[in-house]
Steps between C-alpha positions, in 0.01 A plus 500: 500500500421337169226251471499166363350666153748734492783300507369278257448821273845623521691090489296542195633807344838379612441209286388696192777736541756213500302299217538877304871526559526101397375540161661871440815333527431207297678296784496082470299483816137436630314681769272446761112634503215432661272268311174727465696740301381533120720572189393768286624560146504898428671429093161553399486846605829615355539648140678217418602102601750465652617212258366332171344170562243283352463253195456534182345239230537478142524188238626769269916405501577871329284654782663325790888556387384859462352548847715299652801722349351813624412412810838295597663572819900427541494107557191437319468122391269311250421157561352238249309248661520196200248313651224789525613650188545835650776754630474738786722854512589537815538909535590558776704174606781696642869401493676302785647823692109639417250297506169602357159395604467293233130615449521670210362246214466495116365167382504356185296187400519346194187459304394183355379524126125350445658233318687387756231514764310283334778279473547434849146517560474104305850387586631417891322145522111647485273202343321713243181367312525452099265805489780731634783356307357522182420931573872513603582387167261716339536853676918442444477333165714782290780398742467144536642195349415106561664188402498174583817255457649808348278504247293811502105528551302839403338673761127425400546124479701538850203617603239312348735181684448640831128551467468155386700287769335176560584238769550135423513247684621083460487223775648184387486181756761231492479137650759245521382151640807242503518183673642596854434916483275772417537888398270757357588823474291814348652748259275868494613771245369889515576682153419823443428526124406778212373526162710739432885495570565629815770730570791387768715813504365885496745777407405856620661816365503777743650790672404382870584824669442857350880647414649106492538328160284235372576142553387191408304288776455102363237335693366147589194375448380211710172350608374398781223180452220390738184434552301826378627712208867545446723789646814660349787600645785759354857521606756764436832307392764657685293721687760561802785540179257791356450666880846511508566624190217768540639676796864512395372698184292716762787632680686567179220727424476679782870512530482681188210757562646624863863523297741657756262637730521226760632152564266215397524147639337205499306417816228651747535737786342535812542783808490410813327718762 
């Protein structure tokens, strides 16, 4: 007679068994075990894994193409995601008849020059004090230009303008007595003024992205008047233009490196478990 331990013993190697024969022949099916069963992963112990899978980082583009290349499996795909500036090999994507796992990874990500770091860092809308202007226009001088009304300002008395922004203000009353009516009305003006001329438009000369070519950013200048000291504000012209424009020349450049190795295309990926 078997006990109830023993028959739970042997439903249980029943259920291995099956689960064994299940994923020997790589059937499109599921199986039923008992829930206080643990998985155990013997790949470590082999001389080998059983597959390649991992990611690998680089903002090198000749490094990426390269790995990438060698380490390609029939169906591999890159994708260039425009808006992160970056492209992902998939390795081991798989083809339609084949999938792969799709967890295979080579990611490239585009580095941004100092230059252009700094750029964004004082653009997007940030109020910035006169103080940290004025070192923007400094620590980028060699590839900076200023104007004003198209006429155009040196650097040094661009600066010397910001660092000596002063706030003016006039408030002028009006009264109007007639025979049957009434009206006064008040008339306040804010100007923000300079000894020096100050600059309306900033050109910057850079190559945003390490392997792009250099491009010419214009910027705004505007200020922003109150109460305490003044604040400064500076605005990419055609900012979403220059994105744009950015991460089409980003896939032509990887396009280039990975050559015929594997399709590239412009989007993002994503595997579902």
């Amino acid at each position: 007679m078997f006990n109830a331990e023993a028959i739970k013993e042997l439903a249980q190697a029943q259920a291995i068994t099956a689960a064994a024969d299940t994923i020997d022949a790589k059937a499109d099916s599921v199986v039923a075990l008992p829930n206080d069963f643990g998985l155990h992963d013997l790949e470590k112990y082999l001389l080998t894994r059983r597959r390649a899978r991992g990611t690998m980082n680089t903002g090198v583009i000749a490094d990426f193409a390269s790995y990438a290349a060698k380490h390609a499996e029939p169906g591999a795909c890159v994708f260039v995601d425009q808006k992160e500036m970056a492209a992902t090999a998939v390795l081991n994507l798989g083809e339609p008849e084949q999938p792969g796992h799709a967890d295979n990874l080579a990611i490239f990500r585009a580095k941004a020059t100092a230059a252009y770091a700094a750029l964004v860092n004082v653009t997007g809308g940030r109020h910035l004090t006169q103080q940290a202007v004025a070192e923007f226009l400094e620590d980028w001088a060699p590839i900076i230009g200023c104007s004003r009304d198209g006429e155009s300002i040196t650097v040094p008395k661009a600066v010397a303008a910001v660092r000596k922004i002063t706030i003016e203000g006039l408030r002028r009353m009006e009264n109007s007595e007639q025979q049957l009516s009434a009206s006064r009305s008040a008339f306040e003006k804010i100007e923000a003024t300079s000894t020096e001329p100050l600059p309306t438009s900033i050109q910057m000369t850079a190559e945003p992205y390490i392997g792009l070519s250099e491009r010419n950013f214009t910027l705004r200048l505007g200020i922003i008047t109150g109460d305490k000291a003044p604040t400064i504000t500076l605005r990419i012209v055609n900012a979403e233009k220059h994105a744009e424009e950015m991460a089409a020349e980003l896939a032509t450049v990887v396009n280039g490196a990975i050559g015929s190795a594997m399709q590239v295309v412009v989007g993002t990926y994503k595997a579902v478990s």
